[in-house]
C-alpha positions as CSV (number, residue, x, y, z in Angstrom):
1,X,6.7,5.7,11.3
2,X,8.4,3.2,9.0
3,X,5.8,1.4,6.2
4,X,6.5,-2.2,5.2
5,X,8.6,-3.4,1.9
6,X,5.3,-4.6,1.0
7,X,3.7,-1.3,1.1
8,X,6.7,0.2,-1.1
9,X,6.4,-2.8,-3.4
10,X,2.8,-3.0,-3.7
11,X,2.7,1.4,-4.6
12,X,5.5,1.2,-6.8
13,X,3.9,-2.1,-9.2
14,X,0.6,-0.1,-8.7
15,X,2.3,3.4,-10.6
16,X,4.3,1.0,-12.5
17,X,0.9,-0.1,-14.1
18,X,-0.9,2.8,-13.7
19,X,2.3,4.6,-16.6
20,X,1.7,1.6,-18.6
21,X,-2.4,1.1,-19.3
22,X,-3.8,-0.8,-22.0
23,X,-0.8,-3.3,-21.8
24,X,-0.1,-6.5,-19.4
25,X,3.2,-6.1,-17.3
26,X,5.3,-9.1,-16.5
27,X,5.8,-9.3,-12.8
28,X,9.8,-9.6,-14.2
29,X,9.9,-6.7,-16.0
30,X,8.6,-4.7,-13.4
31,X,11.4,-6.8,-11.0
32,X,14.1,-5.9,-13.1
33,X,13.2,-1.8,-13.6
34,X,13.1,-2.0,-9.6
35,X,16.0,-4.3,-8.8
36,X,13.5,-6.3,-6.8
37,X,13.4,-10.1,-6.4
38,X,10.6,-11.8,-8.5
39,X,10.0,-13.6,-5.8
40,X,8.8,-10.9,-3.3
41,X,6.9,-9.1,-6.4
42,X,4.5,-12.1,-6.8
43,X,4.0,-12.5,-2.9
44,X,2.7,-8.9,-3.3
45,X,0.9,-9.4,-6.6
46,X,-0.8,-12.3,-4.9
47,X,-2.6,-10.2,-1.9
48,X,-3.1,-7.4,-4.3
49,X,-5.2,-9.8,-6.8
50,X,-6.9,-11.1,-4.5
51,X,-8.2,-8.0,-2.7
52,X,-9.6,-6.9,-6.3
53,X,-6.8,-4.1,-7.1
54,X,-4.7,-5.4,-10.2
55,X,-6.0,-8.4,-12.5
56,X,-3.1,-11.1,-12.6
57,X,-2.9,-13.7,-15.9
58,X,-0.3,-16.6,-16.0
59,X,0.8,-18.2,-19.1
60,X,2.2,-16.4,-22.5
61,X,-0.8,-13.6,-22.8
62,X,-0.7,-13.0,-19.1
63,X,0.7,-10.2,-16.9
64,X,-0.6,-7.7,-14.5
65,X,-2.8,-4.7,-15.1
66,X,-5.2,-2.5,-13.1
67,X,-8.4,-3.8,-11.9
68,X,-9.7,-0.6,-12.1
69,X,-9.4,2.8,-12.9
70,X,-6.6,4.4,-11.5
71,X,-8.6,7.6,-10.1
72,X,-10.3,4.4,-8.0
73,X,-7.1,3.0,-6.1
74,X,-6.8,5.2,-2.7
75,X,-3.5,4.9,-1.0
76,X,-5.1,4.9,2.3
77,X,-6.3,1.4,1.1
78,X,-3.7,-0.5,-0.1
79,X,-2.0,1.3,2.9
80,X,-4.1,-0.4,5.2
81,X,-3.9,-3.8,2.9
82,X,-0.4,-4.1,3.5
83,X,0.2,-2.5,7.0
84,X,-2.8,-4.9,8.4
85,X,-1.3,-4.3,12.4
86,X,-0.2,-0.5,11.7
87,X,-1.2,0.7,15.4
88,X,0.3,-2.3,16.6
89,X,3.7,-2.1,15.2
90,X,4.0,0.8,15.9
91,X,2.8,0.8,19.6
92,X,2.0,-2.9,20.8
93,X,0.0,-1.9,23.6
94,X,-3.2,-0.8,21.7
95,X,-6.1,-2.3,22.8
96,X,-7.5,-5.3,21.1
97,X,-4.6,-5.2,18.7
98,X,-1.7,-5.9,21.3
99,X,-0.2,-6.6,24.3
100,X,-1.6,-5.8,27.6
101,X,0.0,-2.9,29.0
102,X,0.6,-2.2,32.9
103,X,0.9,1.5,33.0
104,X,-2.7,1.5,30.5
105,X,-3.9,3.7,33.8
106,X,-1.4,6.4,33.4
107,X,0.2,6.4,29.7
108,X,-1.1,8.5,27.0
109,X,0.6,7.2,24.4
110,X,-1.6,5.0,22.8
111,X,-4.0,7.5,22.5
112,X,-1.6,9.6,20.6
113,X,-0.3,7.7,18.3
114,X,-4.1,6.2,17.1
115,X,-4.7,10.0,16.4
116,X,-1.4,10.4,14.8
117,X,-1.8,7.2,12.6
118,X,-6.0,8.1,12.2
119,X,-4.4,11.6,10.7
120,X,-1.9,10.2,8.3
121,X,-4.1,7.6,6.7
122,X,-6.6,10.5,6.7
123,X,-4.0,12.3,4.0
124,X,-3.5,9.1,2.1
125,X,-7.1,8.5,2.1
126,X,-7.1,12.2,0.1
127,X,-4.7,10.9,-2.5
128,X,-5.5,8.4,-5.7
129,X,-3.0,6.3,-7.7
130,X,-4.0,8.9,-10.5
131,X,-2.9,11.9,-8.3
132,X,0.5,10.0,-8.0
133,X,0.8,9.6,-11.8
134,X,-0.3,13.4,-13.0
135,X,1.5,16.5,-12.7
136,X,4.2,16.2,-10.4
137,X,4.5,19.8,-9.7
138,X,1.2,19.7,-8.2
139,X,1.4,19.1,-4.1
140,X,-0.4,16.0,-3.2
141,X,-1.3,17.8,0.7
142,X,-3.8,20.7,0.2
């Protein structure tokens, strides 16, 4: 399973502002600790502001920080913000979310890989952008 740049980006300007609270973070400084264009940063920014994740301010007192607390943000969600046609990528042929398939009769493949996808959201639905900021030595997987 491969995730989206968006998914990488959006996680790593979430823990980005989850190690720096109390503070607004310039989309550029956060470009330039990454190597990242500025320009794909606010694309991201943009759909996670408006789904209510980080608070976004223009102009000389402005910068990103956390909508919330960070023990609020599931990964499973901004997982499923930014992977919006996750079964589909991944196979195309999943009903209501793809193309029509002619062997729907005989393949079991699409059935698999929903359970497969259904079980690894089900892990990142166990994990908070807090758990991925504390103690590292801890396993995120029970």
């Amino acid at each position: 399973m491969r995730l989206t740049l968006y998914t990488d980006y959006s996680i790593r300007i979430l823990i980005y502002l989850g190690q720096n609270p109390g503070r607004r973070v310039a989309i550029q400084e956060i470009a330039n600790i990454h190597g990242i264009s500025q320009t794909h940063l606010v694309k991201v920014v943009n759909r996670l502001s408006s789904n209510g994740i980080v608070l976004a301010r223009r102009g000389r007192s402005g910068g990103l920080e956390l909508a919330g607390g960070a023990h609020k943000i599931l990964i499973g969600d901004v997982v499923r913000l930014m992977e919006a046609d996750l079964p589909a990528a991944i196979v195309p042929c999943i009903p209501g979310k793809g193309q029509p398939c002619i062997l729907a009769d005989i393949c079991r493949l699409r059935g698999v890989v929903t359970r497969s996808i259904d079980a690894f959201m089900a892990v990142l639905d166990g994990v908070t952008l807090h758990d991925m900021l504390t103690d590292r030595k801890k396993s995120l997987i029970p």
